[in-house]
N, CA, C and O atoms as a printed pandas DataFrame, in Angstrom:
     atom_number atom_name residue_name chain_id  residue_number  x_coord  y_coord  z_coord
0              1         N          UNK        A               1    0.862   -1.174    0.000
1              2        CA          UNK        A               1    0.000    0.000    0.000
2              3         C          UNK        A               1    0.901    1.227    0.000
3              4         O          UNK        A               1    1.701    1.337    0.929
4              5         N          UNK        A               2    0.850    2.213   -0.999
5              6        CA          UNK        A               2    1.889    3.261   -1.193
6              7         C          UNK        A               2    0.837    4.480   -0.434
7              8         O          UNK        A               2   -0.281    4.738   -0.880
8              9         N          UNK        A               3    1.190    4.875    0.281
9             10        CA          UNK        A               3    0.510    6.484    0.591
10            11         C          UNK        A               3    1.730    7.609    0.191
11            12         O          UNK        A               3    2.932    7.353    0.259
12            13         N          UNK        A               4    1.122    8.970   -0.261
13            14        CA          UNK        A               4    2.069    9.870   -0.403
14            15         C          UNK        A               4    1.297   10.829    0.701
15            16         O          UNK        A               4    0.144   11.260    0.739
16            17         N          UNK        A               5    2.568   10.990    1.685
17            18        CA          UNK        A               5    1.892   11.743    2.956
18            19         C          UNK        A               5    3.373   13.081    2.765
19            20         O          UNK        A               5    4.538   13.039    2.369
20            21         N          UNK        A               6    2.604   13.948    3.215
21            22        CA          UNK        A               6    3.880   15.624    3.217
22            23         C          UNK        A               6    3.749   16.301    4.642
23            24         O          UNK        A               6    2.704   16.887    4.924
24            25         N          UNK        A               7    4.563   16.245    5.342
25            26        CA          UNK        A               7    4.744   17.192    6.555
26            27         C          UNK        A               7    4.807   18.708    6.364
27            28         O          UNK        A               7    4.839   19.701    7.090
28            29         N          UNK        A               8    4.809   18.418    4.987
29            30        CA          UNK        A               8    4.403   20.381    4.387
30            31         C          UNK        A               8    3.383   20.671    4.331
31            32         O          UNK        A               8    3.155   21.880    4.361
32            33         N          UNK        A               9    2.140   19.635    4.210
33            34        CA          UNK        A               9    0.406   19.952    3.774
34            35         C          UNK        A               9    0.599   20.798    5.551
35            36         O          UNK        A               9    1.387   20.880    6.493
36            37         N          UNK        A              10   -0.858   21.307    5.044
37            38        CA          UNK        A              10   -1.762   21.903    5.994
38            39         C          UNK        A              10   -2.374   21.151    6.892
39            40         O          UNK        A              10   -2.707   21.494    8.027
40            41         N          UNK        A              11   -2.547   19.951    6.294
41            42        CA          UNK        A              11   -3.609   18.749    6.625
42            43         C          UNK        A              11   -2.515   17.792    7.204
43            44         O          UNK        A              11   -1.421   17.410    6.786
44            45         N          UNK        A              12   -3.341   17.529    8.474
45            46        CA          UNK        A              12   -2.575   16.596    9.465
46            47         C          UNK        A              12   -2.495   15.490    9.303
47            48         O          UNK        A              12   -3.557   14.899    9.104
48            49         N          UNK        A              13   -1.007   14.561    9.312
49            50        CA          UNK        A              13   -0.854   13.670    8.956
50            51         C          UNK        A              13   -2.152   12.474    9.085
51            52         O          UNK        A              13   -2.648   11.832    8.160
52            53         N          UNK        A              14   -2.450   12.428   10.338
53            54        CA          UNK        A              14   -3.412   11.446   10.508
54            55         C          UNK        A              14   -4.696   11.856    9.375
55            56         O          UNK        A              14   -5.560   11.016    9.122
56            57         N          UNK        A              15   -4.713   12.957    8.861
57            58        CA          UNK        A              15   -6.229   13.097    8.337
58            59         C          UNK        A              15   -5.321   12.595    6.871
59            60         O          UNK        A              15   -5.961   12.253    5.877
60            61         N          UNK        A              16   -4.326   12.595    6.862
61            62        CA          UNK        A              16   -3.852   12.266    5.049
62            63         C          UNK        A              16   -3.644   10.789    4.741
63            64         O          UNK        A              16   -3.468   10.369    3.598
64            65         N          UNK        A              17   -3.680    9.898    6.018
65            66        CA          UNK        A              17   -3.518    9.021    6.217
66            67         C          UNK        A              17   -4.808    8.549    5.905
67            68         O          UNK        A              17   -4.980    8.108    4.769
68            69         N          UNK        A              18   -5.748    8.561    6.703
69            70        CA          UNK        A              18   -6.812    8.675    6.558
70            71         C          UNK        A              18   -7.761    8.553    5.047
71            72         O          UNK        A              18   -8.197    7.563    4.460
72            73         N          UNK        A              19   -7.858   10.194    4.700
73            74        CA          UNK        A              19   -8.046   10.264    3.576
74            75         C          UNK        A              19   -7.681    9.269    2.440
75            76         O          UNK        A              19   -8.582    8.686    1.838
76            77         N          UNK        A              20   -6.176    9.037    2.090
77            78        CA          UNK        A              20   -6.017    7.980    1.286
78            79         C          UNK        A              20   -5.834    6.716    0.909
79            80         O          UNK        A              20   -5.537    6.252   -0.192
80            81         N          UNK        A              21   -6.188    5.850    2.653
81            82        CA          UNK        A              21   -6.673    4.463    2.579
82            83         C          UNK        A              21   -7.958    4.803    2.414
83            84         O          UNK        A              21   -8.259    3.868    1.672
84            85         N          UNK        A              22   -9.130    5.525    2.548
85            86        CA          UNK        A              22  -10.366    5.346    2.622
86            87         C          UNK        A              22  -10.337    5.591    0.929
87            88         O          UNK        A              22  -11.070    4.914    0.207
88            89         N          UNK        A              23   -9.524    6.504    0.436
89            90        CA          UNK        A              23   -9.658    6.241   -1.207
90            91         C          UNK        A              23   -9.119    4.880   -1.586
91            92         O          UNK        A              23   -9.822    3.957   -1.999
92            93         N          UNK        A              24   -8.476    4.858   -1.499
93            94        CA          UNK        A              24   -8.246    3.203   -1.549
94            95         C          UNK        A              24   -8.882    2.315   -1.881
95            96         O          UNK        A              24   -8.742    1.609   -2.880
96            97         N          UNK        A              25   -9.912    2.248   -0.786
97            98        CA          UNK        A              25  -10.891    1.342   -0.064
98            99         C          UNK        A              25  -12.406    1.943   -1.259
99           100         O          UNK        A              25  -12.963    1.290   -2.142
100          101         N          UNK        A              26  -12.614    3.033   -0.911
101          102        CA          UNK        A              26  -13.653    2.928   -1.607
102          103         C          UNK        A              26  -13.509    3.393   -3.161
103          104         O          UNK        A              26  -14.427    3.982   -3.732
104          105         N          UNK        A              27  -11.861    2.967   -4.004
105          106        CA          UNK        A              27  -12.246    3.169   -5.592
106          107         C          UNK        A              27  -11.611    1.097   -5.796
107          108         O          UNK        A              27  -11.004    0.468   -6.663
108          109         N          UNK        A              28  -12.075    0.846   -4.767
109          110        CA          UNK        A              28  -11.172   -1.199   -5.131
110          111         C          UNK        A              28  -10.129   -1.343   -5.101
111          112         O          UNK        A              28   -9.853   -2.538   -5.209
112          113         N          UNK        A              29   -8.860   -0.393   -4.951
113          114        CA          UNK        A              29   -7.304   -0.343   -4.813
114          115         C          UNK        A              29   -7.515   -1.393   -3.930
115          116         O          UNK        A              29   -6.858   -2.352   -4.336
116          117         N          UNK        A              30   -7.870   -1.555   -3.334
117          118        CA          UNK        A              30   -7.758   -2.499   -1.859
118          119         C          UNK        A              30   -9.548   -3.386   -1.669
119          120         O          UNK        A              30  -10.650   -3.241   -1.141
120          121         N          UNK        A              31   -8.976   -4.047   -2.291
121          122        CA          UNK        A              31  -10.433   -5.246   -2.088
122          123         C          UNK        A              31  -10.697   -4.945   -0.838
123          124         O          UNK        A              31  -10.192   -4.232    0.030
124          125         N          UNK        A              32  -12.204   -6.115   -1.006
125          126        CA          UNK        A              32  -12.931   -6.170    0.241
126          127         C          UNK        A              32  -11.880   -7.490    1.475
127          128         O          UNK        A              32  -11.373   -8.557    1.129
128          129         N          UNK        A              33  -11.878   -7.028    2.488
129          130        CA          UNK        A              33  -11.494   -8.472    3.210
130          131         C          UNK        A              33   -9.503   -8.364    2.717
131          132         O          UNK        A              33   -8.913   -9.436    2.585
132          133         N          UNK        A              34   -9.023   -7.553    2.588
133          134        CA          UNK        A              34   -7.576   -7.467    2.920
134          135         C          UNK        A              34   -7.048   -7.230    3.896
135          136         O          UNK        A              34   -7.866   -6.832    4.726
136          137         N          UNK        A              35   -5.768   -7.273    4.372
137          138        CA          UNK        A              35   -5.292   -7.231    5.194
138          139         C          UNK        A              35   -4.457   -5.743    5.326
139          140         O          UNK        A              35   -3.470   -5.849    4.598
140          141         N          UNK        A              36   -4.475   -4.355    5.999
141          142        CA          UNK        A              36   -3.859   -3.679    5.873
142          143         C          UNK        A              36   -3.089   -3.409    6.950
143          144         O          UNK        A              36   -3.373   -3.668    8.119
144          145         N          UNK        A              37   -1.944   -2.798    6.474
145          146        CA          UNK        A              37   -0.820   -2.957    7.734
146          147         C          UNK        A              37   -1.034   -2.361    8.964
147          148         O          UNK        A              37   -1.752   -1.365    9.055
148          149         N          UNK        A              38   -0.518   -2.834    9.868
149          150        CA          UNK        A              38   -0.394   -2.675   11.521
150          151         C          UNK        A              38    0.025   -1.516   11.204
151          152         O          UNK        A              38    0.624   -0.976   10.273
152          153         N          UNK        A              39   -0.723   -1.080   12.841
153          154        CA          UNK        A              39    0.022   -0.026   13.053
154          155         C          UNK        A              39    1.242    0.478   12.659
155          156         O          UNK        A              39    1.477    1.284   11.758
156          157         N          UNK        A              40    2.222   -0.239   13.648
157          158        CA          UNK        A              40    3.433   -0.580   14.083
158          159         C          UNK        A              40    3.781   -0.156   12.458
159          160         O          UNK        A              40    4.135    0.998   12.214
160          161         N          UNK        A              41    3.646   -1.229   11.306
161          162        CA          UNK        A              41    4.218   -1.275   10.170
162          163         C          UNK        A              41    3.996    0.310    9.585
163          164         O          UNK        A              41    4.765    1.137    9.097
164          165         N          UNK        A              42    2.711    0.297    9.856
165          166        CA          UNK        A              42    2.798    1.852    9.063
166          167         C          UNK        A              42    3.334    2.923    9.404
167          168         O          UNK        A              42    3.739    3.753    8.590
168          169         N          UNK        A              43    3.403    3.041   10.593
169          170        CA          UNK        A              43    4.284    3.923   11.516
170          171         C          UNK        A              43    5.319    4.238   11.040
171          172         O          UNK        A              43    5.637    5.352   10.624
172          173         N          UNK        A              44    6.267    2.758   11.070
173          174        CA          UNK        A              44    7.474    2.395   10.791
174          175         C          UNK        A              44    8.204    3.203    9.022
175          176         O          UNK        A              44    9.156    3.832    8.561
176          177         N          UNK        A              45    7.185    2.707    8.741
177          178        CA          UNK        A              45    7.341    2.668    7.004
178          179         C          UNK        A              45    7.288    4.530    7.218
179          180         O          UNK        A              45    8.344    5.098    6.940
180          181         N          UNK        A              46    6.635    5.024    7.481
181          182        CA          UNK        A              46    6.497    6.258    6.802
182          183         C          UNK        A              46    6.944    7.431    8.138
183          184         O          UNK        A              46    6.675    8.624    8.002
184          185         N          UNK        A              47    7.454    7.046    9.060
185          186        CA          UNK        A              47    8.531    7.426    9.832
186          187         C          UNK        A              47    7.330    8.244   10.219
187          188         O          UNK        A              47    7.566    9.386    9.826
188          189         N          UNK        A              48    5.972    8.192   10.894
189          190        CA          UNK        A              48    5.228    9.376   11.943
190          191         C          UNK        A              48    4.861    8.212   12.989
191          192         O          UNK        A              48    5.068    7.016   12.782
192          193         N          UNK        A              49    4.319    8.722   14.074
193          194        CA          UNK        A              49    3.700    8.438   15.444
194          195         C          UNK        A              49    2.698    7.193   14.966
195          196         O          UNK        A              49    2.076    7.059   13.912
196          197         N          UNK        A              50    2.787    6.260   16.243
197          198        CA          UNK        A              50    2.119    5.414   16.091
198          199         C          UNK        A              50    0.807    5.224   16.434
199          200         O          UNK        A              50    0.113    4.216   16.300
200          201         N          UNK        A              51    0.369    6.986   17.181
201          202        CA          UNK        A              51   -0.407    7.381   17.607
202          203         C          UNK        A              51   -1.391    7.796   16.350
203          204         O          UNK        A              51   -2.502    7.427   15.968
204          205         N          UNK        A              52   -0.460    8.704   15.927
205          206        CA          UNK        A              52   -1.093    9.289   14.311
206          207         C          UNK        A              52   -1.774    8.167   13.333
207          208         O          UNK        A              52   -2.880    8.264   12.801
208          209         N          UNK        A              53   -0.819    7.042   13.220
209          210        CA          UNK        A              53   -1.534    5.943   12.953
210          211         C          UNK        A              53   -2.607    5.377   13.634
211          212         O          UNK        A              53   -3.555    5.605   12.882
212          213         N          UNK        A              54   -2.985    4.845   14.494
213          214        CA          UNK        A              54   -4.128    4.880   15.075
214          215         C          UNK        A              54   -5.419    5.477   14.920
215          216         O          UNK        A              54   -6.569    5.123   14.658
216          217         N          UNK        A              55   -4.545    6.908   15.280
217          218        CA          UNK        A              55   -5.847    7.819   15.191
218          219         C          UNK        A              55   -6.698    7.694   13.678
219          220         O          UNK        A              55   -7.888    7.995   13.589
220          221         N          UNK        A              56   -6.013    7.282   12.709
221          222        CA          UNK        A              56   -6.396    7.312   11.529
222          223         C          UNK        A              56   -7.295    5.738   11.416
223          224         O          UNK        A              56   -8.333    5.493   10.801
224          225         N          UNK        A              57   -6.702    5.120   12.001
225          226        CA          UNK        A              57   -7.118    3.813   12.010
226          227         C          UNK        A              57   -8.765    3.583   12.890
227          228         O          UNK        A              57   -9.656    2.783   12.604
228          229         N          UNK        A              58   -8.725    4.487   13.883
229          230        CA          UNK        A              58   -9.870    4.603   14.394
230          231         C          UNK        A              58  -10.827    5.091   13.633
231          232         O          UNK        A              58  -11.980    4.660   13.665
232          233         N          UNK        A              59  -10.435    6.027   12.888
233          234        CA          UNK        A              59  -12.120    6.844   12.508
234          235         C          UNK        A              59  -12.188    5.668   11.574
235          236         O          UNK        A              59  -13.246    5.056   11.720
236          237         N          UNK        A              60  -11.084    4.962   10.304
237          238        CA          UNK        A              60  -11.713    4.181    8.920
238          239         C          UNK        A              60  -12.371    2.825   10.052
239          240         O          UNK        A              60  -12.977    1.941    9.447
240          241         N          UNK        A              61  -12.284    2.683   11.353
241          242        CA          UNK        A              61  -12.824    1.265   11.829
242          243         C          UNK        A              61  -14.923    2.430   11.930
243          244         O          UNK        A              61  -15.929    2.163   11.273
244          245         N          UNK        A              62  -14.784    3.311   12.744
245          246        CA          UNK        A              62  -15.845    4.042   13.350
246          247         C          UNK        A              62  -16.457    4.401   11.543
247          248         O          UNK        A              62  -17.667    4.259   11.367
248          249         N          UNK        A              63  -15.604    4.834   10.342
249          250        CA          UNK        A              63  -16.694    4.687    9.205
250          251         C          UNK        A              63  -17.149    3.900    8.629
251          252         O          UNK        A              63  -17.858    3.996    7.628
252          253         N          UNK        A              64  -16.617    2.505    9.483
253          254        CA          UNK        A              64  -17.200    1.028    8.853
254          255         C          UNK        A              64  -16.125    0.821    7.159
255          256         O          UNK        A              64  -16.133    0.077    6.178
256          257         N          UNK        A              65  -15.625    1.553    7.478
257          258        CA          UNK        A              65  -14.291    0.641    6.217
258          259         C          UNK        A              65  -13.518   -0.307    6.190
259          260         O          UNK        A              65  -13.205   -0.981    5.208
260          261         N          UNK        A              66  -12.957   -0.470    7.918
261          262        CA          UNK        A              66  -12.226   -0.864    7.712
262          263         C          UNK        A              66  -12.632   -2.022    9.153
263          264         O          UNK        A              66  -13.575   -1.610    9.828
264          265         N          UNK        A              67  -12.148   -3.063    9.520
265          266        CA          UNK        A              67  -12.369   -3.766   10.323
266          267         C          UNK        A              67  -11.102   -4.162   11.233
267          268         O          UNK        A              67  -10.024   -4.397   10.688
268          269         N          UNK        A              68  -11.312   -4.261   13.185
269          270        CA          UNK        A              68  -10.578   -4.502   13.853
270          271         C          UNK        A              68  -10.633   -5.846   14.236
271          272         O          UNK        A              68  -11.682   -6.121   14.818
272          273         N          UNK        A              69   -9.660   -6.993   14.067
273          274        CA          UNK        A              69   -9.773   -8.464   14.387
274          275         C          UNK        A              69   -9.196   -8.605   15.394
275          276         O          UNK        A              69   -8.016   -8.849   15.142
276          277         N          UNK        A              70   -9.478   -8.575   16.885
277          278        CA          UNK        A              70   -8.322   -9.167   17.677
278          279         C          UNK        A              70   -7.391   -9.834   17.596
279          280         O          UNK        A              70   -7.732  -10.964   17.245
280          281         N          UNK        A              71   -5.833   -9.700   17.807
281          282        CA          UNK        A              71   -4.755  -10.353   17.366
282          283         C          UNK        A              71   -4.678  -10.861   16.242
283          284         O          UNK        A              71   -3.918  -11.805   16.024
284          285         N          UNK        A              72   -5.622  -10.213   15.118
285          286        CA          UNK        A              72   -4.950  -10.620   13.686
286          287         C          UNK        A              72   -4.803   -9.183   13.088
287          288         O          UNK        A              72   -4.202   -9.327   12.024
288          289         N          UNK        A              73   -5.038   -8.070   13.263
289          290        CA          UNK        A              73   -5.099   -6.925   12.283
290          291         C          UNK        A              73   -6.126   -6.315   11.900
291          292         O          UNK        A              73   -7.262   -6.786   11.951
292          293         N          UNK        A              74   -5.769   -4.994   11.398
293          294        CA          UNK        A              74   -7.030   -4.371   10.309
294          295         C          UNK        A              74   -7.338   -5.121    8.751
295          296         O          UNK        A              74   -6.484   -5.411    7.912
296          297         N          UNK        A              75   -8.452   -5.277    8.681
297          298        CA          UNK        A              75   -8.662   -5.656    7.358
298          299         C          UNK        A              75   -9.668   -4.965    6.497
299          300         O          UNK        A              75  -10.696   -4.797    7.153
300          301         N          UNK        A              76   -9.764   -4.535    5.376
301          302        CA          UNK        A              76  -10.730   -3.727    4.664
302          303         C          UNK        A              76  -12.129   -4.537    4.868
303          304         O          UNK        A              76  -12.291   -5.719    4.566
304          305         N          UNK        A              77  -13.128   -3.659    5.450
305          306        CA          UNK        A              77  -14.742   -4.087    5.400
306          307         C          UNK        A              77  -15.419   -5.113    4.550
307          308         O          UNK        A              77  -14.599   -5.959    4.194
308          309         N          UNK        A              78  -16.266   -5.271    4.233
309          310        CA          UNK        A              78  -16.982   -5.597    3.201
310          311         C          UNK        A              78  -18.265   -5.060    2.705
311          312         O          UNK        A              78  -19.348   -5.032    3.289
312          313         N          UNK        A              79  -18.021   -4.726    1.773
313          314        CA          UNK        A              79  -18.984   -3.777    1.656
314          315         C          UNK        A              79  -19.549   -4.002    0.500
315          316         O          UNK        A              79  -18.954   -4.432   -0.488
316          317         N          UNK        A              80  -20.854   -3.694    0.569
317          318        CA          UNK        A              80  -21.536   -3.448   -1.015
318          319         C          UNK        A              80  -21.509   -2.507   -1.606
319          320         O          UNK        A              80  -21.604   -1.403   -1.069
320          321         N          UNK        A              81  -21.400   -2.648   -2.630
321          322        CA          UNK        A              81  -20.834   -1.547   -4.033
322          323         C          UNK        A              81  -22.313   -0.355   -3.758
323          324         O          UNK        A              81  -22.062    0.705   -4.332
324          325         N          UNK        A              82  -23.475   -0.327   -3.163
325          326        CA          UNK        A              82  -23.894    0.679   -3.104
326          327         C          UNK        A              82  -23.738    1.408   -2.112
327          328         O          UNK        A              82  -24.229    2.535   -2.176
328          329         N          UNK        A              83  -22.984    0.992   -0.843
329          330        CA          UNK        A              83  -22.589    1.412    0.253
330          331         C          UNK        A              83  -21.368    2.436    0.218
331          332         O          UNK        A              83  -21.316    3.498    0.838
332          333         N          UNK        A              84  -20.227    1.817   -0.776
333          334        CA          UNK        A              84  -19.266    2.208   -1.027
334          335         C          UNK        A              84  -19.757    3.836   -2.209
335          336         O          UNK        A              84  -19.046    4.842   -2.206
336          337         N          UNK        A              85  -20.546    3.765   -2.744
337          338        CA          UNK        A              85  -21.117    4.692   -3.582
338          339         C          UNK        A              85  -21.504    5.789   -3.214
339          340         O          UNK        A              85  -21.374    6.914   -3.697
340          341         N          UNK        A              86  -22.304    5.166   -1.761
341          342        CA          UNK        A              86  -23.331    6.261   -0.518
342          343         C          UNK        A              86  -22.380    7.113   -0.342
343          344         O          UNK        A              86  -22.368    8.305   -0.647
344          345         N          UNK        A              87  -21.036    6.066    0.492
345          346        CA          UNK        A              87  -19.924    6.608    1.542
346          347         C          UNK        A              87  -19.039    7.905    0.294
347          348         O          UNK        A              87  -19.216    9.113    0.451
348          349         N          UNK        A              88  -18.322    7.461   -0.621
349          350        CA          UNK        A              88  -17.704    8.665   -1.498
350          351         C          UNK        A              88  -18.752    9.624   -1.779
351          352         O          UNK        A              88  -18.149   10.667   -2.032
352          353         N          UNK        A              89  -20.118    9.853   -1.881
353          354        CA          UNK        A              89  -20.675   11.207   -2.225
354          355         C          UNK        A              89  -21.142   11.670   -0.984
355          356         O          UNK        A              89  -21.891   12.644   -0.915
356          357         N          UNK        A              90  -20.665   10.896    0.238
357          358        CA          UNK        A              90  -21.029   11.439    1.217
358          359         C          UNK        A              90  -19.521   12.515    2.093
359          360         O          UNK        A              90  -19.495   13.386    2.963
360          361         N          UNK        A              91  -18.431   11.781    1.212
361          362        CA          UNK        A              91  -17.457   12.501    2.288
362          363         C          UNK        A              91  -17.011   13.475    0.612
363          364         O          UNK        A              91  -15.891   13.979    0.703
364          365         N          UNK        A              92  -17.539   13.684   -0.419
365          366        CA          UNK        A              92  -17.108   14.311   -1.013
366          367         C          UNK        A              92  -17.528   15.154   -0.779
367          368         O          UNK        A              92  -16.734   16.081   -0.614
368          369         N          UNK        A              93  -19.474   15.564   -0.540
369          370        CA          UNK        A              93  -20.153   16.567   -0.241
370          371         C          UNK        A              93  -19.479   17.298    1.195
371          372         O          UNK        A              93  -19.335   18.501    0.978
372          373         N          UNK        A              94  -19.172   17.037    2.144
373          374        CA          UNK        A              94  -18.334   16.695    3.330
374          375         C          UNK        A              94  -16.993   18.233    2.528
375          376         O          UNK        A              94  -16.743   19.316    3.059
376          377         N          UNK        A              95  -16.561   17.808    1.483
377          378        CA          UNK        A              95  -15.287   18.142    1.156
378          379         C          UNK        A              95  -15.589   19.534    0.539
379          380         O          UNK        A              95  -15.001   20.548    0.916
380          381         N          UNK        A              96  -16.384   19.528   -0.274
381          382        CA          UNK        A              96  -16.978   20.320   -1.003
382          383         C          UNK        A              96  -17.909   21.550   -0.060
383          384         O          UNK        A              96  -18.086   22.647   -0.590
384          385         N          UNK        A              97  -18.457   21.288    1.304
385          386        CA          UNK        A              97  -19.272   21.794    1.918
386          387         C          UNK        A              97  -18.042   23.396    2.546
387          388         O          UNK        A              97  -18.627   24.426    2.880
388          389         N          UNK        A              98  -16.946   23.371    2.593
389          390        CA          UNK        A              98  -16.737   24.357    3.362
390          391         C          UNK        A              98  -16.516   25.630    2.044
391          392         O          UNK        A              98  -17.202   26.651    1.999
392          393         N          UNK        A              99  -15.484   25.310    1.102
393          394        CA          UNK        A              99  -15.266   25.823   -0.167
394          395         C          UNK        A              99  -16.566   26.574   -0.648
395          396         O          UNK        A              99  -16.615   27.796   -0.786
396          397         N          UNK        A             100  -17.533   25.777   -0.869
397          398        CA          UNK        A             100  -18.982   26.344   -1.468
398          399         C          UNK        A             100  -19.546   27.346   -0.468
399          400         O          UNK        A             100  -19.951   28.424   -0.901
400          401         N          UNK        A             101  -19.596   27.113    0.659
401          402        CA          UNK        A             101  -19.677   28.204    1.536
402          403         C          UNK        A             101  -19.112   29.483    1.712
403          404         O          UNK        A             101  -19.676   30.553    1.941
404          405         N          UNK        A             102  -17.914   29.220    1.572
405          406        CA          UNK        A             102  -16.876   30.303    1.221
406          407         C          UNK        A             102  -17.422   31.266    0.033
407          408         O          UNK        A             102  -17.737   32.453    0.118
408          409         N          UNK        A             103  -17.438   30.608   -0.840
409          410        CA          UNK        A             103  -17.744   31.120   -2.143
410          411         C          UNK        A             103  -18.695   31.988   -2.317
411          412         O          UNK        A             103  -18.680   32.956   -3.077
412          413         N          UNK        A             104  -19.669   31.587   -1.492
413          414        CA          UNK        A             104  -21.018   31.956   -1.107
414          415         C          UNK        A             104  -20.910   33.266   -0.481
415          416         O          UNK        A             104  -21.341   34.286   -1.019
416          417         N          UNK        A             105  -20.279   33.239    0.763
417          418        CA          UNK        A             105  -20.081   33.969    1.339
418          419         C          UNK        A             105  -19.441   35.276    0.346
419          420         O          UNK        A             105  -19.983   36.381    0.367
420          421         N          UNK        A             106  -18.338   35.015   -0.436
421          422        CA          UNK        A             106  -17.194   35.773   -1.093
422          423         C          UNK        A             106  -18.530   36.429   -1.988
423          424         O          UNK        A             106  -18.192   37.170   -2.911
424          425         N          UNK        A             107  -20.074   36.207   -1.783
425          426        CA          UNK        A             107  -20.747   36.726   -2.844
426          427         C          UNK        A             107  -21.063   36.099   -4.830
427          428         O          UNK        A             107  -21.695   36.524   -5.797
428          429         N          UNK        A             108  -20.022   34.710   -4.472
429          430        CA          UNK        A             108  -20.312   34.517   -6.018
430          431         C          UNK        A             108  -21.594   33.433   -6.044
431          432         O          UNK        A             108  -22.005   32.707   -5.138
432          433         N          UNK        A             109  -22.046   33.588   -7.352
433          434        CA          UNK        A             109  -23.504   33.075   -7.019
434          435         C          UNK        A             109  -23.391   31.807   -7.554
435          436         O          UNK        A             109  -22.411   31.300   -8.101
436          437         N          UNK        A             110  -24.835   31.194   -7.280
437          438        CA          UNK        A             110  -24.333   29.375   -7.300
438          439         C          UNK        A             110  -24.480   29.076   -8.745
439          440         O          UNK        A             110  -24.467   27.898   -9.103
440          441         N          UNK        A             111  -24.614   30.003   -9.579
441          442        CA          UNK        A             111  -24.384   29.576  -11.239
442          443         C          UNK        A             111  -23.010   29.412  -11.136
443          444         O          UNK        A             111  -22.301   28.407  -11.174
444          445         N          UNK        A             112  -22.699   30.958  -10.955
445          446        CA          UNK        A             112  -21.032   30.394  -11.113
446          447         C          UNK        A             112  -20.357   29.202  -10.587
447          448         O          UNK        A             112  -19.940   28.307  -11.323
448          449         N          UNK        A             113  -20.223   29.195   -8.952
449          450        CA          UNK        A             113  -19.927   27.918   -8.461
450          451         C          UNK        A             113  -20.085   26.396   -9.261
451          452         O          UNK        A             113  -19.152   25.607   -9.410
452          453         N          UNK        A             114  -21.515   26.181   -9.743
453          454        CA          UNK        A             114  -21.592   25.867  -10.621
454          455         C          UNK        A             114  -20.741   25.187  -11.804
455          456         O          UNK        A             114  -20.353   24.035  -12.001
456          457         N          UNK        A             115  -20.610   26.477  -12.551
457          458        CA          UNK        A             115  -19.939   26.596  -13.615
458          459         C          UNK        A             115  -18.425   26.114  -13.456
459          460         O          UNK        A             115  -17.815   25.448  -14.293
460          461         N          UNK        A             116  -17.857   26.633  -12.059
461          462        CA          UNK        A             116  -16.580   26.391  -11.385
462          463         C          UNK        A             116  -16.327   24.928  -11.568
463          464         O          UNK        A             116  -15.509   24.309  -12.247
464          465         N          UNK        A             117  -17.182   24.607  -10.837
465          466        CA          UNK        A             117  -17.111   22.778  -10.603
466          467         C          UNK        A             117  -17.052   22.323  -11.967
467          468         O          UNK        A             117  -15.952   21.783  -12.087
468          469         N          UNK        A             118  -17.858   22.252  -13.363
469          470        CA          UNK        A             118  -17.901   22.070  -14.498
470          471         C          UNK        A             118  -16.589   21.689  -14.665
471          472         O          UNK        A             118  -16.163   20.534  -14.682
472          473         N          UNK        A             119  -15.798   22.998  -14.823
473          474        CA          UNK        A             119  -14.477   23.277  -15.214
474          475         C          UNK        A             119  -13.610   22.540  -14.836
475          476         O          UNK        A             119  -12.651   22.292  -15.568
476          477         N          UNK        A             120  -13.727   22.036  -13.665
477          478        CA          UNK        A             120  -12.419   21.792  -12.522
478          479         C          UNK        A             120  -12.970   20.032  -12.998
479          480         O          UNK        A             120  -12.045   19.364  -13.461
480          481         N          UNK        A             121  -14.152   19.404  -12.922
481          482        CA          UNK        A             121  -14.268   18.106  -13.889
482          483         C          UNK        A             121  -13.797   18.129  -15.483
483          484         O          UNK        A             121  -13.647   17.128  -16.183
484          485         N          UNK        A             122  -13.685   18.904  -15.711
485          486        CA          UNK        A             122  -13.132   19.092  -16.872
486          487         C          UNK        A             122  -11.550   18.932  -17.498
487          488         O          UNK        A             122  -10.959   18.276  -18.355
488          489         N          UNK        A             123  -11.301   19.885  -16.575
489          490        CA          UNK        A             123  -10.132   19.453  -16.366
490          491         C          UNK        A             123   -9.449   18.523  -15.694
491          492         O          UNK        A             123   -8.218   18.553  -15.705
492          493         N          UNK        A             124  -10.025   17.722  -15.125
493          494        CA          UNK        A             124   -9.203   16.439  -14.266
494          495         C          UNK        A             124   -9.886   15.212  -14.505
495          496         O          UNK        A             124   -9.794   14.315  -13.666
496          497         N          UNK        A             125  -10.652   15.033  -15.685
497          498        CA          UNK        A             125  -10.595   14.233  -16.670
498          499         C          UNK        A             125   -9.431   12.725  -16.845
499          500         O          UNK        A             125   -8.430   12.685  -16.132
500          501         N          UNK        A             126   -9.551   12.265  -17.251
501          502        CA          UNK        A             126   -8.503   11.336  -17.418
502          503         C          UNK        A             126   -8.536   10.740  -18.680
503          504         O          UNK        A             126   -7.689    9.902  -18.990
């Protein structure tokens, strides 16, 4: 499992941690019923707190992604493909909710915003 984590973001390690096993998890990078690394290992591997790990490890167990086995490990959930569907437009809206507000606030109106979003799918296309 490769994560690209930066002690330069804004965003705290544990939430980047976070963030990109749960992408992971919910685009199939990581089947249902895998095994993802210990703490300890991830810690290790990417040289932060084993705390930080955890903490990250707690919320994907508390969003039902990810599963805690006594003395065997975390392993990815199982989930149904409409669950997994719910969960990404739920933490995207989530993502999207402070920005649009902003925007709002800054006075631009929700055509534009709108229009914004258009663009920005547009461009990140593949």
């Amino acid at each position: 499992m490769l994560l690209n984590l930066s002690d330069l973001s804004n965003e705290p390690l544990y939430s980047q941690i976070l963030r990109q096993i749960r992408a992971l998890i919910l685009t199939d990078a990581l089947p249902k019923a895998e095994p993802i690394p210990s703490i300890r290992d991830l810690a290790k591997t990417y040289k932060v707190s084993v705390i930080t790990v955890q903490k990250a490890y707690d919320e994907l167990v508390r969003e039902g992604l990810v599963v805690a086995r006594r003395g065997k490990g975390y392993f990815v959930a199982e989930l149904a493909h409409s669950d997994k569907s719910d969960m990404s437009r739920s933490h995207t809206k989530e993502n999207l909710r402070k920005p649009v507000q902003t925007a709002l606030v800054d006075g631009v109106s929700a055509d534009v915003i709108r229009e914004l979003i258009e663009e920005l799918i547009i461009e990140n296309k593949i």
